[in-house]
N, C-alpha and C positions, 0 to 999 in steps of 0.2 A: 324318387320320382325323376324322371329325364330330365336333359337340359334341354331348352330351347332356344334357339340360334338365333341371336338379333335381325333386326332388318338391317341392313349396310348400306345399300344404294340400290337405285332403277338405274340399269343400264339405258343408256341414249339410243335410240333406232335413228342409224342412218340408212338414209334411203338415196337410191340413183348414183352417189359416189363411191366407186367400188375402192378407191383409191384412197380417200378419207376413212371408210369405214376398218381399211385394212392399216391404218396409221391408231387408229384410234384402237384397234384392237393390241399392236404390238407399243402403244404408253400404257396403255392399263394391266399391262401384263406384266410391263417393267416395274410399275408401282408399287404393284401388289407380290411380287417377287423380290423387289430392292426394299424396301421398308417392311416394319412391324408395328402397330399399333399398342401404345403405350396401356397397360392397362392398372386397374383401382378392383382390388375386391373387398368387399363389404363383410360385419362380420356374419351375415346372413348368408351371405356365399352367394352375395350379387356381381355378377364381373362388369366393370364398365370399361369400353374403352373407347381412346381420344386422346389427344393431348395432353396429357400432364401441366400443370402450370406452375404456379406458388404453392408453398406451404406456409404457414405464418406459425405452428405450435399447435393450433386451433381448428383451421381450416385447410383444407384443400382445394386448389381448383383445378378443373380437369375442360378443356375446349372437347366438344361432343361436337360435330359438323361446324355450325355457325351460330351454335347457343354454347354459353359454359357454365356448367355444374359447380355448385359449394358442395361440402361434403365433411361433415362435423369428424374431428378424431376421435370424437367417441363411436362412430360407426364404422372408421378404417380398419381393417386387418391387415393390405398388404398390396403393394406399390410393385409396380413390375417397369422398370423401365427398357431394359434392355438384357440379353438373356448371359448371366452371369459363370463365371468361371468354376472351378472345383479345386480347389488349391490342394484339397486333400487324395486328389486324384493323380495328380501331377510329379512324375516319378521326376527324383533325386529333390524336391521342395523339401527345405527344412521349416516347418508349422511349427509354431509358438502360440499354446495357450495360457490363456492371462486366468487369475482365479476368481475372474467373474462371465467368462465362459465367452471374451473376444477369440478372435481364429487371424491369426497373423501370421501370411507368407513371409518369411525373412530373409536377407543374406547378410553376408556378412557380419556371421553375428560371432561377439567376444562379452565376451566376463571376467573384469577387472573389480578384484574387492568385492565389492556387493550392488555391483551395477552390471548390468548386459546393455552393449551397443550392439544397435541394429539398424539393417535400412531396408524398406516398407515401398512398395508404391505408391501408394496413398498417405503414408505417413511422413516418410522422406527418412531424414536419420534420426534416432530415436535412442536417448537413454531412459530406461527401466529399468528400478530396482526390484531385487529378487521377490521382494516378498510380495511382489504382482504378478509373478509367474508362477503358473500350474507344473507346467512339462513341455520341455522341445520333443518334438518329432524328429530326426534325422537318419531318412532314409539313405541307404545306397544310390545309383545314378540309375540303377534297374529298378529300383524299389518307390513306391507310394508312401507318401505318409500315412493312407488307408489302411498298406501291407502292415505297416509298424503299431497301426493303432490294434487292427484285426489281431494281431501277434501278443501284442498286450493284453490286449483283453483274455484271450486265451490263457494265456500263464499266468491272471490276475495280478498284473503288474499293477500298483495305482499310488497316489500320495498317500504319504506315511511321516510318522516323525520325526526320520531322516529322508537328504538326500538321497538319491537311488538313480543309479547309472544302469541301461540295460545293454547288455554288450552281445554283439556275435563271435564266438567261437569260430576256431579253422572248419570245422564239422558243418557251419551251419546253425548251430543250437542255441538259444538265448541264452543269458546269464545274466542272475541280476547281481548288484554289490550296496550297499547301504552303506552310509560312511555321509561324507561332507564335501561339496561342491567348491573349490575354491579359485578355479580359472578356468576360461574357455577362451584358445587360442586360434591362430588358423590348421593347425598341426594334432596339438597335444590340449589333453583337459586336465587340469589341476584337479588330484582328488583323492582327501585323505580318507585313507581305508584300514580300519584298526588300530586307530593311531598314527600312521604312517603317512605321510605324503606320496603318494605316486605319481607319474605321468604316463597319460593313455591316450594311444594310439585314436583321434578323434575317429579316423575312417572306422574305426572298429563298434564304436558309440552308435547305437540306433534309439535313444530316447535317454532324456534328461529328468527325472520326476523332480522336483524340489522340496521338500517339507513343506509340512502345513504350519501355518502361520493364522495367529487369529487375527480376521477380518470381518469387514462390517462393512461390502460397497454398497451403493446408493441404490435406490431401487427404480432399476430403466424403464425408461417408455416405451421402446422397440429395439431392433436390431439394425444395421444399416450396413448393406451388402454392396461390395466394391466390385470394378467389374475384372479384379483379378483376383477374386475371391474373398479379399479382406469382410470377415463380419467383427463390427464393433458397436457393443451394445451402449445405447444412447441416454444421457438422459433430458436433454433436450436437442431439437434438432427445427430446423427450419432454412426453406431452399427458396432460390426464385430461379428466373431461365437458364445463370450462368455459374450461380455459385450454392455451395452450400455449407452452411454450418452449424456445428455440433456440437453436442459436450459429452465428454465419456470419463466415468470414474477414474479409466486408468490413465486415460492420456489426456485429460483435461479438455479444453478448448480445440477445436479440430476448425479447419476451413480449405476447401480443395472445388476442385473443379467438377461441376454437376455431369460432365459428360462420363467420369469418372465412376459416376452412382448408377448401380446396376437394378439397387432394390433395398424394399425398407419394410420391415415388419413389425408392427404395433402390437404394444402389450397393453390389456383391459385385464381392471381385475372382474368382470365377469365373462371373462375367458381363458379357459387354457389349452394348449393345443398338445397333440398327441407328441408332439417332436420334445416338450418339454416333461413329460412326465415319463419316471424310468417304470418299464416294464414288471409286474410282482410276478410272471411266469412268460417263460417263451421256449417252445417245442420248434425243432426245423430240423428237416432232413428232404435230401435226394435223392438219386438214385441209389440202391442198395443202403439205403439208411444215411449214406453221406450227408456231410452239411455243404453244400454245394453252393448259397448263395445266403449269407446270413442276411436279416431284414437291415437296413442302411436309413437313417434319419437324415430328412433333407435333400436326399439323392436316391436314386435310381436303382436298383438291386448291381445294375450296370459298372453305378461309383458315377453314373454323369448326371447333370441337373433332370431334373422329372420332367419332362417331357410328353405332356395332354391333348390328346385332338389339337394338336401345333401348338397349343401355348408354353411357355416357359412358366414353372412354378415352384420358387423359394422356401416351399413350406407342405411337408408332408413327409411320407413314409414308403420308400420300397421295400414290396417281401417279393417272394416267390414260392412256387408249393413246393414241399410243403411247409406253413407256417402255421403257427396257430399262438396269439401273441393277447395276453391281457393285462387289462387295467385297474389299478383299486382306485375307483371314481366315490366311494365311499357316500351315495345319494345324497351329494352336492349338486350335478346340475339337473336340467327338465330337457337338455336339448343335444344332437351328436350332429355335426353337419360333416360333408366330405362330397369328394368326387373321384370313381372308382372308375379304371380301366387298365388297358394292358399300355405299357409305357411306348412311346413311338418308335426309340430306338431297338425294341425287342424285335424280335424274328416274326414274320407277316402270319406265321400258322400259331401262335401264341393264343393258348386256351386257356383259360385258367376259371375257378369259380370262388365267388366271396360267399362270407356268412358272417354276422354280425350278431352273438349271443347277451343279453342281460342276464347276469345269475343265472345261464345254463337256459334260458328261454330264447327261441328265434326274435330277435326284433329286427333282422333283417335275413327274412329264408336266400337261400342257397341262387346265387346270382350268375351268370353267365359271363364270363367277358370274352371277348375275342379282340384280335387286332385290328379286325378290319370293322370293329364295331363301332359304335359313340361312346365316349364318357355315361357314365351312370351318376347321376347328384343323386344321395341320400340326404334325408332326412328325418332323424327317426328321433321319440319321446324317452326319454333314459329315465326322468322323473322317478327316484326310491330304487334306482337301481344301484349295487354295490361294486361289483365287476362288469368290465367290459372287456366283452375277448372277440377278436376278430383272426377266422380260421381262412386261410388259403390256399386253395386244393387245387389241383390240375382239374381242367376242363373235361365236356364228352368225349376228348381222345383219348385220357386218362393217361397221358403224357406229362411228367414233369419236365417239359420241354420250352423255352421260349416265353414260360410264365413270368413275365415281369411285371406286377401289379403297382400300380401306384393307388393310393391314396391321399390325395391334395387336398390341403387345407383342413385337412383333419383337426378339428375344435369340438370343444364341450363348452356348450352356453348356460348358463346359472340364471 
């Protein structure tokens, strides 16, 4: 069903001064072009927005005009404060993921024995040991950490029993090597391969995997998004106007400046969201069959934050057509919420059409988007359904052109 657009305000009628009314039109222009309004969405896919206030663990408060809202964290989803960075987007960033699925931009980073030093924006300088790291990313000065990730996934690079180095060749070609991690310098990485110690050229190093290690972190409340991209999942968290602080499995006790916090995502165990459940099938191609825009979790098919009828949103899925991408929801929940459209930074003539199958039945027929259209809110009953596959086809131009589809806040309610 559509959304429908709050009431904001009654414009003032001035009357007889042409000179006030033309003042008053060029501050409200300023306002409303210089600021963004803080927003709170609900797990019901209600958006508020206003002021953000305190969090206490418990509660929310949000200033709405000249009244202000509580708002239990059992009905929070997702805190929008100001519109967040892409660090995976961000060519020559070296991304550091931890084995509880943080996302940390780093520099400076070394490995001495079985520690890695690093420094964070939000973290500051930071030693972590190995067996809290997943995999570095380490792109070129041309290169995305995206590029590195897309490339991995491709040649099923992933953790494994051993360390695993993925190197580029003069040619261009990836290579991977298994063996043992034993330094990371500013130069050279220590790494013995076959028994052998060698040292490798870092510039040549495009990802770092680490072995797997058994682990047992804690299980978080949300995510808590920095606004130069850092996500670090929480397990407890509470802010008030100036500060905030946190606790995170991997890096313990956290406390930094709230101007700092970009956004925060809350986990219920009667919800789970599309961005956290991996795909049991997914079909895409372009033109001439190409795979021209693989679907992107959390971002944009673009690689930049999702971007809705002007809001910024943290949480959701870009594809492009064609896609056609499903779920084993295994008749767990009764509820599918979302909000469908063509993403803002896509091309203005951007067509594309959704469809929403249960077990091979329409639960949401063949949908229209366009750029210059509105957001689409669904809401549809899954109740006994086992799969769910969401198809994306080029529009009535029947152009795979410009289709940037977002799907925000994509959840399944129990």
């Amino acid at each position: 069903m559509p959304m429908k657009a709050p009431k904001i305000l009654n414009i003032l009628k001035l009357r007889g001064n042409y000179a006030a009314a033309a003042s008053f039109v060029v501050m409200l222009f300023a306002m409303i072009t210089t600021s963004a309004a803080e927003t709170v969405e609900t797990l019901d896919m209600q958006q508020i927005e206003g002021a953000i206030g305190t969090f206490d663990g418990k509660t929310l408060t949000i200033k709405i005009g000249d009244g202000v809202k509580k708002i239990s964290v059992k009905d929070l989803a997702e805190l929008v404060l100001q519109k967040p960075k892409n660090a995976k987007s961000a060519p020559g960033t070296i991304v550091l993921q931890t084995v509880c699925g943080d996302i940390i931009p780093v520099k400076n980073l070394t490995l001495d024995k079985d520690q890695f030093t690093l420094q964070n924006p939000l973290l500051g300088k930071v030693a972590l040991k190995m067996d809290k790291v997943k995999v570095i990313f380490t792109p070129a000065e041309n290169e995305t950490p995206q590029d590195v990730i897309d490339s991995c996934t491709a040649n099923k690079y992933k953790q494994g029993l051993r360390d695993m180095l993925v190197i580029v060749r003069k040619n261009g070609v990836l290579q991977s090597a298994r063996g043992v991690l034993k330094s990371v310098g500013r130069e050279k990485i220590g790494f013995q391969l076959k028994g052998k110690d060698r040292r490798i050229s870092r510039a040549s190093v495009r990802a770092i995997w680490l072995s797997e290690t058994p682990q047992k972190p804690a299980a978080p409340r949300g995510v808590l998004i920095a606004t130069d991209g850092t996500r670090i999942k929480f397990t407890a968290l509470k802010f008030d106007g100036k500060t905030v602080e946190a606790e995170s499995w991997v890096f313990g006790k956290l406390k930094f400046n709230r101007q700092m916090l970009s956004g925060v995502r809350f986990v219920s165990d009667r919800v789970v969201t599309l961005s956290e459940l991996k795909p049991t099938d997914v079909k895409e191609h372009g033109f001439f069959d190409s795979k021209t825009y693989p679907y992107r979790i959390d971002l944009s098919t673009t690689g930049k934050p999702i971007t809705l009828g002007g809001k910024v949103y943290i949480t959701g899925l870009g594809l492009h057509s064609y896609s056609q991408i499903t779920y084993a929801i295994d008749k767990k929940y009764r509820t599918f919420f979302a909000i469908v459209g063509i993403d803002d930074n896509a091309n203005s003539d951007g067509e594309a059409s959704i469809t929403i199958l249960g077990d091979g039945k329409k639960l949401l027929p063949e949908t229209q988007l366009t750029a210059a259209g509105k957001p689409v809110a669904v809401r549809l009953n899954v109740t006994g359904v086992k799969e769910l596959t969401i198809i994306v086809d080029s529009g009535s131009d029947k152009l795979p052109v410009g289709d940037h589809v977002d799907i925000v806040g994509a959840r399944l309610i129990k």
